[in-house]
Structures are given as C-alpha cells and as structure tokens.
BAZA-20143 format. One record per residue (C-alpha): x, y, z negated; residue in one letter. Coordinates in steps of 0.5 Angstrom, whole numbers, plus 500, padded with zeros to 3 digits. Each point is the difference from the previous one (the first is absolute). Example, Ala and Ser with C-alpha at 12.3 -4.5 7.8 and 13.67 -1.06 7.14 Angstrom:
<pts>
{c1->525 | c2->491 | c3->484 | resn->A}
{c1->502 | c2->507 | c3->502 | resn->S}
</pts>
This chain:
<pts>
{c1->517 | c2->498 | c3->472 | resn->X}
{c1->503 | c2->503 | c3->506 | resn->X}
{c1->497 | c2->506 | c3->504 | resn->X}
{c1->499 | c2->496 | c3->506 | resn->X}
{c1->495 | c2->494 | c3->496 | resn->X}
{c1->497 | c2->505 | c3->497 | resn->X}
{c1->499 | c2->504 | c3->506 | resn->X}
{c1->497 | c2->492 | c3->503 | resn->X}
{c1->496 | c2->499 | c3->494 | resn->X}
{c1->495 | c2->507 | c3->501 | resn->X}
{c1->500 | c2->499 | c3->506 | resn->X}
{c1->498 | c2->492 | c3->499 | resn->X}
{c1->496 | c2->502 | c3->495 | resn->X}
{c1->496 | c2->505 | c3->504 | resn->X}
{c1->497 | c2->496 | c3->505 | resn->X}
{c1->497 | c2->496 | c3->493 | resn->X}
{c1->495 | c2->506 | c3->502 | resn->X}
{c1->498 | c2->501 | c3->507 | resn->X}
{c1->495 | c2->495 | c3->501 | resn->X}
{c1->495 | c2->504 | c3->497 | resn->X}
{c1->500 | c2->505 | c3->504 | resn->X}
{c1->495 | c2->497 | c3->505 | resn->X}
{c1->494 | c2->501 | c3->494 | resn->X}
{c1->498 | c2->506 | c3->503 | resn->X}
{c1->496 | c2->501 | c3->506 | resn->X}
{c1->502 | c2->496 | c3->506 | resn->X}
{c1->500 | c2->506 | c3->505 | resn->X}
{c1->505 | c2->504 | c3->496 | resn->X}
{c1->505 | c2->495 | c3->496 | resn->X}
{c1->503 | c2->498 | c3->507 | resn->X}
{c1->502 | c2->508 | c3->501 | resn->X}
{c1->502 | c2->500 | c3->493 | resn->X}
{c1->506 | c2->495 | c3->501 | resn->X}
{c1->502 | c2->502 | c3->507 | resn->X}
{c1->501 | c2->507 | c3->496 | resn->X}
{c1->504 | c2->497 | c3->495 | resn->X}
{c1->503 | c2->495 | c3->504 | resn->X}
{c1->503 | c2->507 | c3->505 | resn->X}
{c1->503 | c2->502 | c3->494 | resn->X}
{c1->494 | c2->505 | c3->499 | resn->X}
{c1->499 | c2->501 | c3->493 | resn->X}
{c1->496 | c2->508 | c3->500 | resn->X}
{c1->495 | c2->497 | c3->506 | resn->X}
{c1->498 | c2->493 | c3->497 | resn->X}
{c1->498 | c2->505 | c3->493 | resn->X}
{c1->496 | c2->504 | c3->504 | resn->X}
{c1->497 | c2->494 | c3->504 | resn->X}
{c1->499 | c2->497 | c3->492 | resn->X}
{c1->497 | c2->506 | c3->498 | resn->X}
{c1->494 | c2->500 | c3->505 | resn->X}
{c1->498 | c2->493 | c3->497 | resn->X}
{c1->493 | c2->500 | c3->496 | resn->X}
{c1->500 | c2->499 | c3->494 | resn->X}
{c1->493 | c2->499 | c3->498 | resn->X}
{c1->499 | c2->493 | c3->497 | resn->X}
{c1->505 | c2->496 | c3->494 | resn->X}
{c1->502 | c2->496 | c3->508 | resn->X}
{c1->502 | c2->506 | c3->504 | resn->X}
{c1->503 | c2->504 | c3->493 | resn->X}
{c1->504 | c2->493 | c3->499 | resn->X}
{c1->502 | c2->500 | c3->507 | resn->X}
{c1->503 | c2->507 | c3->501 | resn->X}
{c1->504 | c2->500 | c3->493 | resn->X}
{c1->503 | c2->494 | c3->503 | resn->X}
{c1->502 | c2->503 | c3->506 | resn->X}
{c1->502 | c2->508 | c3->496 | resn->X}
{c1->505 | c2->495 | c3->496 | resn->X}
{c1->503 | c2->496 | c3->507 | resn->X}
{c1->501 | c2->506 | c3->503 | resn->X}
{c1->504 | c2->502 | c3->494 | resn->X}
{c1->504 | c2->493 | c3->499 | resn->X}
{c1->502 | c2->502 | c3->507 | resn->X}
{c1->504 | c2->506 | c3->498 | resn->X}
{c1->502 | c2->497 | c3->494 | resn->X}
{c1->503 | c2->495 | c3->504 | resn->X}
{c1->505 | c2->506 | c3->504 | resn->X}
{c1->501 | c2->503 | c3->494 | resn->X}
{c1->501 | c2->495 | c3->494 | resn->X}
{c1->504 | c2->503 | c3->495 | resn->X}
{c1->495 | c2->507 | c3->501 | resn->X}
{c1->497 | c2->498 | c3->492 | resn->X}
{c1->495 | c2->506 | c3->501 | resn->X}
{c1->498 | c2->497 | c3->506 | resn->X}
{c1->500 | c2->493 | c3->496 | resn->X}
{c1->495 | c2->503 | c3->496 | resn->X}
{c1->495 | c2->503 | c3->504 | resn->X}
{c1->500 | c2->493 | c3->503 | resn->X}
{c1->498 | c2->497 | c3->494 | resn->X}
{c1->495 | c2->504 | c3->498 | resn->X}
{c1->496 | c2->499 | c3->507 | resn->X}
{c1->501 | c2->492 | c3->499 | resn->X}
{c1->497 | c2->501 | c3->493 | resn->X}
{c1->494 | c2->503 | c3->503 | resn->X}
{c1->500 | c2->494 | c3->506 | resn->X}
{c1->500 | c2->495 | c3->495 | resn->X}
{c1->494 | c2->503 | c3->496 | resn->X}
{c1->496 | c2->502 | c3->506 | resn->X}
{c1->502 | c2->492 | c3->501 | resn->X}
{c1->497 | c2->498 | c3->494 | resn->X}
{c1->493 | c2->503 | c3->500 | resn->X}
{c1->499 | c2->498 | c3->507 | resn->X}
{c1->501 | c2->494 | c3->499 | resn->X}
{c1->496 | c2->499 | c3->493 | resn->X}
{c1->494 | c2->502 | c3->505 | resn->X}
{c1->503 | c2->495 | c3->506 | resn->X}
{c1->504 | c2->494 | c3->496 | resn->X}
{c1->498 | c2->496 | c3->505 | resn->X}
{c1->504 | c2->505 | c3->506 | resn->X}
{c1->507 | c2->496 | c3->501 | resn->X}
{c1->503 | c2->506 | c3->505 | resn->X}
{c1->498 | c2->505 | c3->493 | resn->X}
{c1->504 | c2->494 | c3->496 | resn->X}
{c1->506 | c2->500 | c3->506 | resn->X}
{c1->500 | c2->508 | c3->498 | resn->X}
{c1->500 | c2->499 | c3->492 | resn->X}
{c1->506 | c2->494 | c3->500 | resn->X}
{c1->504 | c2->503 | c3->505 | resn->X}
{c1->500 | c2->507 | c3->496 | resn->X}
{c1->501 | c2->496 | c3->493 | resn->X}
{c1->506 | c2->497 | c3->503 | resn->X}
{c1->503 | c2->507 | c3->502 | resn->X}
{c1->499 | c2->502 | c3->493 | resn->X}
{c1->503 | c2->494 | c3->496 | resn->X}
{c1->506 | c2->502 | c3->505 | resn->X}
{c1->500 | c2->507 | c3->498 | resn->X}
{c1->499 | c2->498 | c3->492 | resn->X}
{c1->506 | c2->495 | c3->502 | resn->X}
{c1->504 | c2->506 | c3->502 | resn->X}
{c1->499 | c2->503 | c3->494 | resn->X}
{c1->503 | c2->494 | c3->496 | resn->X}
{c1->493 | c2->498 | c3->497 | resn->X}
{c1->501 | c2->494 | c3->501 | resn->X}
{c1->492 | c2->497 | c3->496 | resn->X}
{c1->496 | c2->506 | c3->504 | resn->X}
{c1->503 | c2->498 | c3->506 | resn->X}
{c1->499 | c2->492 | c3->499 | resn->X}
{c1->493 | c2->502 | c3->498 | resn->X}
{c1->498 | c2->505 | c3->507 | resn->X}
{c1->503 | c2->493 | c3->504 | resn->X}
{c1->495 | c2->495 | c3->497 | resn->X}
{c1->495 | c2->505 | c3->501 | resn->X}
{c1->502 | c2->500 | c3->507 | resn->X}
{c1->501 | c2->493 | c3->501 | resn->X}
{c1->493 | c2->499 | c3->498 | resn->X}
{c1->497 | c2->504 | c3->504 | resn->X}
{c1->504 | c2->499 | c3->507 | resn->X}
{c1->498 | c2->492 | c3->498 | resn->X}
{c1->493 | c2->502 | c3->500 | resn->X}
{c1->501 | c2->503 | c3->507 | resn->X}
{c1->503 | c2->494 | c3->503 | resn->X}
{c1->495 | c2->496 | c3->502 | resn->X}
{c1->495 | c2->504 | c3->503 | resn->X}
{c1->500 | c2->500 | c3->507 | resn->X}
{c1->502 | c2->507 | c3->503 | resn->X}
{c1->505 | c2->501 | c3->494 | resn->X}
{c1->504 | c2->493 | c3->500 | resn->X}
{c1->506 | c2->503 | c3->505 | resn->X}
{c1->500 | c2->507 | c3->496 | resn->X}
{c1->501 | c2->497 | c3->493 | resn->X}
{c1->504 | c2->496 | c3->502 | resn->X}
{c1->505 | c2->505 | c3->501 | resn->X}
{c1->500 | c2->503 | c3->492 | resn->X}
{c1->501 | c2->493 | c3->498 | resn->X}
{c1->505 | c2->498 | c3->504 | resn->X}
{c1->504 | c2->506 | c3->498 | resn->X}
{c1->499 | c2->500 | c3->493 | resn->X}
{c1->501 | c2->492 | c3->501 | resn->X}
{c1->507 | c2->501 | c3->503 | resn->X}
{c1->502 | c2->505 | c3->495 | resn->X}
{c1->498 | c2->496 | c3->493 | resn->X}
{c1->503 | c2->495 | c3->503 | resn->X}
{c1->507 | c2->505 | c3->501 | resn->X}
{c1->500 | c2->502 | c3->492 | resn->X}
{c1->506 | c2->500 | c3->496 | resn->X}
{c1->500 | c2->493 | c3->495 | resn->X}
{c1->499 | c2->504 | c3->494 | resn->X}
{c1->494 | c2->503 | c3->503 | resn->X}
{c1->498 | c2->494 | c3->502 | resn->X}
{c1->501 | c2->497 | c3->493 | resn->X}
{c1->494 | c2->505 | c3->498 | resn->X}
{c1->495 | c2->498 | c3->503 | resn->X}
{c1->498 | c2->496 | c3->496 | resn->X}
{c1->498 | c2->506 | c3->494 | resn->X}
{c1->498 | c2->505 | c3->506 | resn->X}
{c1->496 | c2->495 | c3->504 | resn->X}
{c1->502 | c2->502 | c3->506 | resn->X}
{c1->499 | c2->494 | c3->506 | resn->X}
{c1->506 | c2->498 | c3->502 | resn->X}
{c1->502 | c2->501 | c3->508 | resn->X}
{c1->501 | c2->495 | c3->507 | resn->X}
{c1->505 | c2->502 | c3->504 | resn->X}
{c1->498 | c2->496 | c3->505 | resn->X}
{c1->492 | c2->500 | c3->499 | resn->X}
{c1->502 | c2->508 | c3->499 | resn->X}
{c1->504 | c2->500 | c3->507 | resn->X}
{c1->495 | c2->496 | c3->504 | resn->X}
{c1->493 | c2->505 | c3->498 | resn->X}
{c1->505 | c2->506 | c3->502 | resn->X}
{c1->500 | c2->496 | c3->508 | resn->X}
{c1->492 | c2->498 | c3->499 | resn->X}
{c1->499 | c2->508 | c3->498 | resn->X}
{c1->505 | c2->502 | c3->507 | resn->X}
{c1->498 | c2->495 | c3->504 | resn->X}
{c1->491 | c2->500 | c3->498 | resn->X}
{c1->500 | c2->507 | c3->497 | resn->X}
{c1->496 | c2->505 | c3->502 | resn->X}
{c1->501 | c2->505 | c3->496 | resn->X}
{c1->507 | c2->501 | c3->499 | resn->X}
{c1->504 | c2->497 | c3->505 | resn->X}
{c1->505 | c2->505 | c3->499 | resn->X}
{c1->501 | c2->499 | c3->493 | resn->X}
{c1->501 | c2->493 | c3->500 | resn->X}
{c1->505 | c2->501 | c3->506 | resn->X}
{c1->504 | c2->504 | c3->496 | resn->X}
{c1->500 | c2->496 | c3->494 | resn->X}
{c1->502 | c2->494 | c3->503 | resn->X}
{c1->506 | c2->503 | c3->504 | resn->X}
{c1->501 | c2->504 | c3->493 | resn->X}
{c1->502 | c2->493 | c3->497 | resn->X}
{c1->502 | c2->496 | c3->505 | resn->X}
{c1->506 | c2->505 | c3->501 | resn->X}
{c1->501 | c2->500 | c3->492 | resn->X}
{c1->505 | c2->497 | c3->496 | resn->X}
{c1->496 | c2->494 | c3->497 | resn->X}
{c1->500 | c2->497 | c3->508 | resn->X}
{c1->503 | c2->503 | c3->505 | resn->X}
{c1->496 | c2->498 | c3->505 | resn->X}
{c1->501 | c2->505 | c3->506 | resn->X}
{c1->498 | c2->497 | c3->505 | resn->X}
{c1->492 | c2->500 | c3->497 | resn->X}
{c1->501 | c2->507 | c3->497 | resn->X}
{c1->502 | c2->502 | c3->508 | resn->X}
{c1->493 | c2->496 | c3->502 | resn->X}
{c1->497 | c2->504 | c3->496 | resn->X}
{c1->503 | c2->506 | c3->502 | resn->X}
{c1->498 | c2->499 | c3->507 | resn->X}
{c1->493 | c2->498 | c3->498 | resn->X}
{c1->499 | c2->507 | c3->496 | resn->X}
{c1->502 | c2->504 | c3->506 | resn->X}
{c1->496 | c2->496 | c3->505 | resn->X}
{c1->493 | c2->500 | c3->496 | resn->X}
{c1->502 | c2->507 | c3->498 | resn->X}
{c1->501 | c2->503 | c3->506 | resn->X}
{c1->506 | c2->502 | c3->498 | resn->X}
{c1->499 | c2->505 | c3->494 | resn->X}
{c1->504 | c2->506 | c3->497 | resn->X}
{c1->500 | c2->495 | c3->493 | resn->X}
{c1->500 | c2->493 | c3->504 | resn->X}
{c1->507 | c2->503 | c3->504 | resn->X}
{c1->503 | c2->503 | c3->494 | resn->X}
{c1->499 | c2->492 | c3->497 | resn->X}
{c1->503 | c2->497 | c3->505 | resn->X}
{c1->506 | c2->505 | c3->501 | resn->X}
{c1->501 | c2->499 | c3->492 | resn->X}
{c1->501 | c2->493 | c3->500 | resn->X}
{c1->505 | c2->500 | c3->507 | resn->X}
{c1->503 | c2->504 | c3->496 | resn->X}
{c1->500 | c2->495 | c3->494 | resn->X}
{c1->502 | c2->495 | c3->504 | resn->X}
{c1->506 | c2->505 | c3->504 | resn->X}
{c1->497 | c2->502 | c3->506 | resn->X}
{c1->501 | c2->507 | c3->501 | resn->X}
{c1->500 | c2->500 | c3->507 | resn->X}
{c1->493 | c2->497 | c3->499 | resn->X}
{c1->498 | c2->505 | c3->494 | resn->X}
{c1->501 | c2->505 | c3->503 | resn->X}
{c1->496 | c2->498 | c3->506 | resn->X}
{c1->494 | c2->499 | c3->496 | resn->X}
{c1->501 | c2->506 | c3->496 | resn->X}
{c1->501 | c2->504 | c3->506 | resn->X}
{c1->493 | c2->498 | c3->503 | resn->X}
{c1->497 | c2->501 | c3->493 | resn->X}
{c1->502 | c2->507 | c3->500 | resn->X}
{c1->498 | c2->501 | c3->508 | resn->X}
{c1->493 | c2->498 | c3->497 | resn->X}
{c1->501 | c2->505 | c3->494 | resn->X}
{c1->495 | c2->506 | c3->501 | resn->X}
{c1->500 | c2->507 | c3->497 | resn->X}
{c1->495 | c2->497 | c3->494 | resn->X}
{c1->504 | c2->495 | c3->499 | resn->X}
{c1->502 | c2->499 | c3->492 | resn->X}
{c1->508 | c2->505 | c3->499 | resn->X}
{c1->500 | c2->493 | c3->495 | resn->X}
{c1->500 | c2->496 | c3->506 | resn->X}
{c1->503 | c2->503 | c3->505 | resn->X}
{c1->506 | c2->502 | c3->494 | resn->X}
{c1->500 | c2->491 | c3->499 | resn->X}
{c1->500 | c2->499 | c3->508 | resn->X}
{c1->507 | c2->505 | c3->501 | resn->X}
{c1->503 | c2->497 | c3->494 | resn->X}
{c1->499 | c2->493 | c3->503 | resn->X}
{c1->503 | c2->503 | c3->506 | resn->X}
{c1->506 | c2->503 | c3->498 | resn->X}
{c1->501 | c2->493 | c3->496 | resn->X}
{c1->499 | c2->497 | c3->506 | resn->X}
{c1->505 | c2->505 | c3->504 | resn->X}
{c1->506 | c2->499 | c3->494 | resn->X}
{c1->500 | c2->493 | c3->500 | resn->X}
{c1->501 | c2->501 | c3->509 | resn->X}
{c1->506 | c2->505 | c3->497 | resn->X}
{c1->496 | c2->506 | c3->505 | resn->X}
{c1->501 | c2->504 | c3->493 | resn->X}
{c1->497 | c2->506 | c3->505 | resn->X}
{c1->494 | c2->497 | c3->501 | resn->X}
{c1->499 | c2->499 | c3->494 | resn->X}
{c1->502 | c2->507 | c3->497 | resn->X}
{c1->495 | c2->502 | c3->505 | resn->X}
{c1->495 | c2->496 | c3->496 | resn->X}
{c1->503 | c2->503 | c3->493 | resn->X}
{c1->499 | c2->507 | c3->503 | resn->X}
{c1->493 | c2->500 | c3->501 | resn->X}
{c1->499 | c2->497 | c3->493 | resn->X}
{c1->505 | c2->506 | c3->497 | resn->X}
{c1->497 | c2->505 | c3->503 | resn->X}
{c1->499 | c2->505 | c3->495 | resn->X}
{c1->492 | c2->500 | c3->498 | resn->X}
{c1->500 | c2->494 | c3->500 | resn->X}
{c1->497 | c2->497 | c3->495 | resn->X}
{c1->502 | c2->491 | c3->501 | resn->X}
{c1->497 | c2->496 | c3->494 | resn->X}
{c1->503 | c2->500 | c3->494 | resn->X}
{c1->508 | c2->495 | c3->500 | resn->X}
{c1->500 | c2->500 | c3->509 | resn->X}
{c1->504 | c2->507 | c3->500 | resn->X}
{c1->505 | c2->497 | c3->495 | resn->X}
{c1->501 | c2->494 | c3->505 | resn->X}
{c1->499 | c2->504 | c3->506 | resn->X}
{c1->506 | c2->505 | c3->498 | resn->X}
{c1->505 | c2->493 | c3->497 | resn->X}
{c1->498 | c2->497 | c3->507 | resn->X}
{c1->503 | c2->507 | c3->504 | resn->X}
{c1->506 | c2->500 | c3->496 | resn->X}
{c1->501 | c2->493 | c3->502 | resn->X}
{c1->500 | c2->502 | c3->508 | resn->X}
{c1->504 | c2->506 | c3->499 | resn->X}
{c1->505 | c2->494 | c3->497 | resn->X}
{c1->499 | c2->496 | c3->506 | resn->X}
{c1->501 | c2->505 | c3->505 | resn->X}
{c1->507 | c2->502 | c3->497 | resn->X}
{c1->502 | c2->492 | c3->500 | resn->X}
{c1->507 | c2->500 | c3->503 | resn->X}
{c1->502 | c2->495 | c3->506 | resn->X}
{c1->504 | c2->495 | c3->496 | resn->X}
{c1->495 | c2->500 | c3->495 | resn->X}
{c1->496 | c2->493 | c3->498 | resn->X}
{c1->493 | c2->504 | c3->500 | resn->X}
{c1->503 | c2->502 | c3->508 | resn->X}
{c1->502 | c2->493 | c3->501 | resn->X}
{c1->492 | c2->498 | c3->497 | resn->X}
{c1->497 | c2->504 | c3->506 | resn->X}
{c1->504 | c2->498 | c3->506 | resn->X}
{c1->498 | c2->493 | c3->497 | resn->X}
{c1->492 | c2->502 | c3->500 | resn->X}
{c1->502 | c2->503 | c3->507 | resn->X}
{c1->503 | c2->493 | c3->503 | resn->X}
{c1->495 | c2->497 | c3->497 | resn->X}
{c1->495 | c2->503 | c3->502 | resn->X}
{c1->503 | c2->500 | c3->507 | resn->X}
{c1->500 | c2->491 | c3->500 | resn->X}
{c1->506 | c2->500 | c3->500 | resn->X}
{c1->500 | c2->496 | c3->493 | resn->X}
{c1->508 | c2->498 | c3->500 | resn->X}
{c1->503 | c2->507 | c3->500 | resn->X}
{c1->494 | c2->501 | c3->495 | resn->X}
{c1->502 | c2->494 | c3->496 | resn->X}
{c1->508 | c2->503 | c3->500 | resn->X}
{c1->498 | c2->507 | c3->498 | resn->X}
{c1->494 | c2->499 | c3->495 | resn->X}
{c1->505 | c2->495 | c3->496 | resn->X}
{c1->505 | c2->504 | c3->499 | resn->X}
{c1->496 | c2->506 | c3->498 | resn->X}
{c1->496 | c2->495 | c3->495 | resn->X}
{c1->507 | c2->498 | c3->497 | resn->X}
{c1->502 | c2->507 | c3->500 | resn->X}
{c1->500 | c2->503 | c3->491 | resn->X}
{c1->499 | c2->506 | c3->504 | resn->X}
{c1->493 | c2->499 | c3->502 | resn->X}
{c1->496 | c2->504 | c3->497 | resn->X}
{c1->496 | c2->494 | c3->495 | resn->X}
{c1->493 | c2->503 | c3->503 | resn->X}
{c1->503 | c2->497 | c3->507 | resn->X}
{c1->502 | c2->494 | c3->498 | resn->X}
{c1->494 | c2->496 | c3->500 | resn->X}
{c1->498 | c2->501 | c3->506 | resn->X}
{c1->507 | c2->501 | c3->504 | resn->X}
{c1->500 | c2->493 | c3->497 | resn->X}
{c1->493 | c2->498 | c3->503 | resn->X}
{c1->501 | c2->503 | c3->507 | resn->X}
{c1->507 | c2->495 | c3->500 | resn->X}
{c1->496 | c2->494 | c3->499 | resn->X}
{c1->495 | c2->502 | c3->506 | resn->X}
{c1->506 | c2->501 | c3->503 | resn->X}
{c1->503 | c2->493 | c3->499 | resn->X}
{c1->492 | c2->497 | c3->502 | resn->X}
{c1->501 | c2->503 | c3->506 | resn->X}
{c1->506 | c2->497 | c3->501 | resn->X}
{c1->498 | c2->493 | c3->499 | resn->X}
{c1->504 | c2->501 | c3->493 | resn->X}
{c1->494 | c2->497 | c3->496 | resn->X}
{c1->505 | c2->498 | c3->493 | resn->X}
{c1->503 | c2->507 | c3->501 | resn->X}
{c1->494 | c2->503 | c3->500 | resn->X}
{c1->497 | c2->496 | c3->494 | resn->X}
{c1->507 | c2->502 | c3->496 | resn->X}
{c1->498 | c2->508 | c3->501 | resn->X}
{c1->493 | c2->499 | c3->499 | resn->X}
{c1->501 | c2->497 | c3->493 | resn->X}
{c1->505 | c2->507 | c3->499 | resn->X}
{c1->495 | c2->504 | c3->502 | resn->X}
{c1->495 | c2->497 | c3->494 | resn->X}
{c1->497 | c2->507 | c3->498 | resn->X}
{c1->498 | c2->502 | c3->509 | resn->X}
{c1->492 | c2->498 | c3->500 | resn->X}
{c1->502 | c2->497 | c3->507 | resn->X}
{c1->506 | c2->496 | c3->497 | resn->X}
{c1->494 | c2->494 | c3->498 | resn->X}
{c1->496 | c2->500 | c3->506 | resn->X}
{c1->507 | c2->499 | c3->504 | resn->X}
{c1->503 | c2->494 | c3->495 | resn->X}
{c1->493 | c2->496 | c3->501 | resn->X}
{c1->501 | c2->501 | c3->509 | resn->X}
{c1->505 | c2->504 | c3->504 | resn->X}
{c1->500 | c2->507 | c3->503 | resn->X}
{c1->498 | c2->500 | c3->507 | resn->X}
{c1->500 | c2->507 | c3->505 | resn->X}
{c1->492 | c2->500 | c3->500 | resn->X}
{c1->500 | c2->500 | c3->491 | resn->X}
{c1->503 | c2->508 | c3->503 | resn->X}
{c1->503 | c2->505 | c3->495 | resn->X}
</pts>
C-alpha cells in the first residue's frame, strides 16, 4: 500500500471516532472540538482534564474525549508507534468505561453511539496488525451497536455517520476478504447505502459535522470514484461550517493539492498558518509548512518552499517521525530546480506553467507539449506537464486534444475529473 493511501485510510479511519465526542457536558464539548479542531492539542488535554469524573457516564464520557485528543496526534503523527500505543491503551479504557456505563443504562443510544464507534476503531487497529478474526469481531460488535443507536430520535444522523463509514469501506474490500465473511461473520457492505448515510450524517448531524465532510471529500477525491467536483462541495462546506479552521484549512488545501492546484493550496495552506497560534501543536504546524512547500514546488517557486523546509530543519526541532526524511528529499529536489538550465525540458515545463497561468493557452499549449515529450524531463514532472498541456488545449477550444493528454496523465488525480468535463479559468491552479 502506497504512503499516500495509508495516510487516507488513518485519516478516514479517524473520523469512525469524533462523533462521541458530544457525550460529555454540552457547556464544555464544543470548546473541546473547537480546540482540536485549532490544532490545539495540549489545551483541548487541559480542558479534558477538568471534566468530572464522578459517575460510570461522566468516567465513560472523559475517557472517550482523553483517547480523541490522543487519535488526534496520532492522526499528525502516524508512524510515531509508542504514540500509537498510548492511544490504544486510552481507547481500551474508553471502550471498558463504555461498557459499564451502559450495562447500567442499556437503553442510552448516545452510550451506544460512543461504544460502536470506539469498537470500529478498534477492529481497524486489529486489522492493522493483520489480525483478521479479532478485527472482524470488533466490526460486528460495532455494527450491532450503532444499528442500536440508529433509530432513536436524537441519534439517527450521528449513527448514521459510522455505519455509513463502515458500509463503504466493507464494501471497498479485496475479493479474497470478501470471500471470507462468510467464516468470520462479518456484514457485508453498500456503497451506495454507505455513501448516502455519510450525506444524511453531513447534511442532519449534529454532532460531527466536520468529520462527515472530511470523510466525504476524502472518498470522493479517491480512486475508487473520482468525483471531484462533490469532494470540492464538500470542501467548501467543511470551511464555511467550520469557520475556516486550522484542520478545516489544511484538509482543503490537501485535496487542492491532490487535485493540482497549488496556487490554491498554498493559499489555503498560507491562511491556515496565519491562524495557527503559539499553543498550536509543532506536529500541526510541521504538516501545515510541509504542505506548503509541496504546494510552492509544484508552483516551481523552490524559494518559497526552502523556506517552509527551514523552519522544519531548523536544528532542535523534533518533526514526527518520517517527515524530516521527506522534508530534506524535498529540499534536494529545489536545489535541482533552481539549477535547471534554460534549455532544459524542466525550464520549458516552467515557462509553460507561467503562460498558462498568464491565459494565453496556445503559447502554453506549444511550450507544455514539447516539454512533455521531451525523455529529459524529470519522471516526477511528467504527469503533470501532461496534465497542464490538456488544460492548455481546453482552454483553446481543443477539447479531442485535451482528452488525448488526459488519458496520458492517468496517474495526475485531476486527470479524471477533466476527462469527465473540460477545464475552465474558474477550476483555477
């Protein structure tokens, strides 16, 4: 599995968890969100930590909240395994607290929101570990107990949003696993069903909001379908329900990215920085200034993005583990496009960026498909010089042409949305 998917598939998996987060007092959950929401991680802790604790409900409900805080920065910080096993042993005990509040209260169908939803982060990290029948029991429990909670009348939307979630996902599995569920037992998933719960819970939640957004936006842009232009709906929803949040900002500069626009993701990105504060978590900010410097690279500005680069080199900086690895291979790249020559095929690829940029589509087009061409362009380019030469022939009413380099920028995310319907000036870059 590639880096990229395994990075989508925690962050998708994530989101099976934040909806329990509104189990606690309703003075104080909204502040805990907003704060993780901010990047804020040491402060939502602290506001965690004031919670009571004094009954089977309110020991259940912080727990939850201690181990959300804790996916939080596993969700920055991935590979860090120590990191990974603290959050576990904090989901253990949610899932225990869980269970004892709701042996006394079985009929509470926000309790057994709470304990499906922490039950489907489990089987995921059982699937992780390759433990294929513990991670099937774990789904079946969370199954059951979020189809509990479904029909309730102040739950439906919320439940909706882990069952939808774990509907599409079952139904993404590999056939082998597919042709076991009938030895494990497992439900077998709907993508449609899956896909139109995930609207419900974005559309009705509220609760999680945020979380089905980003979920959405997060399949749409995938590979299974390709449907960017309702992950961007989504995007644009995420920012103006969030008010435009740390989180919220650097999900939709993300997918920009994804879908080659970095003159947008770096906009995005640049706000979400703006809004960072000092308290801001080092594993957010260290995310939000790679992004960017992605983001600066594929707008060949290798400055700018060496300046993104140096403050995550900067010597004591501890980055989570793997991204200063990636953050130095990415400084080596810029030194090399700062050197390219004039008569390289990587200079030509710029030039073309800049016509292109600049509407005038045929110099573009011209310049862009001789670079394209060109065996000396570096591989890493070729996609995209590919790419931009078909928004070129779009916007020169060369739509045949266009589809032509479409088809050759298969592996460009943004190829597939532009082969459904041409590129227009207000798609942007």
């Amino acid at each position: 599995m590639s880096r990229r998917r395994v990075i989508r598939v925690i962050f998708a998996v994530f989101l099976m968890f934040a909806p329990m987060a509104a189990l606690a007092g309703p003075g104080s959950v909204p502040q805990v969100l907003d704060l993780l929401h901010q990047g804020r991680f040491q402060a939502a802790e602290e506001e965690i930590a004031a919670f009571p604790d004094d009954t089977p409900a309110a020991r259940a409900e912080r727990s939850f909240l201690n181990s959300f805080a804790s996916y939080w920065r596993v969700l920055y910080d991935p590979y860090n395994d120590p990191l990974r096993a603290r959050f576990e042993q904090k989901l253990l005990k949610a899932i225990r607290e869980g269970e004892t509040y709701l042996d006394r209260s079985p009929e509470d169908a926000r309790a057994s929101l709470f304990l499906g939803s922490a039950h489907l982060l489990r089987a995921q990290l059982r699937a992780a570990e390759k433990k294929v029948f513990p991670a099937a029991y774990e789904a079946k429990k969370s199954r059951k107990m979020l189809l509990k909670s479904l029909n309730a009348s102040d739950s439906g939307p919320d439940s909706c949003f882990g069952l939808g979630t774990y509907e599409y996902y079952a139904d993404q599995l590999p056939a082998v696993i597919k042709g076991l569920r009938f030895l494990l037992f497992i439900p077998g998933g709907d993508r449609d069903l899956g896909l139109r719960r995930l609207e419900r819970a974005a559309g009705e939640g509220s609760l999680f909001r945020f979380e089905a957004r980003v979920v959405l936006l997060t399949i749409y842009s995938g590979d299974k379908e390709h449907l960017h232009d309702d992950a961007l709906r989504h995007a644009g929803l995420l920012l103006d329900e969030q008010d435009r949040s740390v989180t919220a900002l650097h999900a939709a500069g993300k997918l920009n990215l994804d879908l080659a626009r970095p003159d947008q993701a770096a906009a995005l990105l640049a706000e979400a920085l703006a809004k960072a504060g000092e308290d801001t978590a080092d594993e957010v900010l260290a995310a939000l200034h790679y992004q960017s410097a992605q983001a600066e690279y594929r707008r060949f500005r290798p400055e700018q993005a060496v300046a993104h680069l140096k403050w995550m080199l900067e010597p004591g900086r501890t980055l989570p583990q793997r991204l200063e690895e990636d953050a130095r291979d990415l400084a080596q790249r810029c030194r090399l496009m700062r050197v390219a020559g004039d008569d390289s095929a990587l200079k030509g690829m710029m030039e073309g960026r800049e016509l292109l940029v600049g509407g005038k589509a045929l110099d573009a087009g011209r310049r862009l498909a001789g670079a394209a061409d060109n065996p000396a362009l570096p591989p890493e380019f070729r996609n995209q010089c590919r790419l931009m030469a078909g928004q070129a022939a779009d916007l020169a009413g060369n739509r045949a042409g266009a589809e032509r380099w479409y088809r050759k920028a298969g592996r460009e995310n943004a190829a597939a949305l532009y082969l459904q319907r041409p590129f227009t000036v207000r798609d942007g870059f």
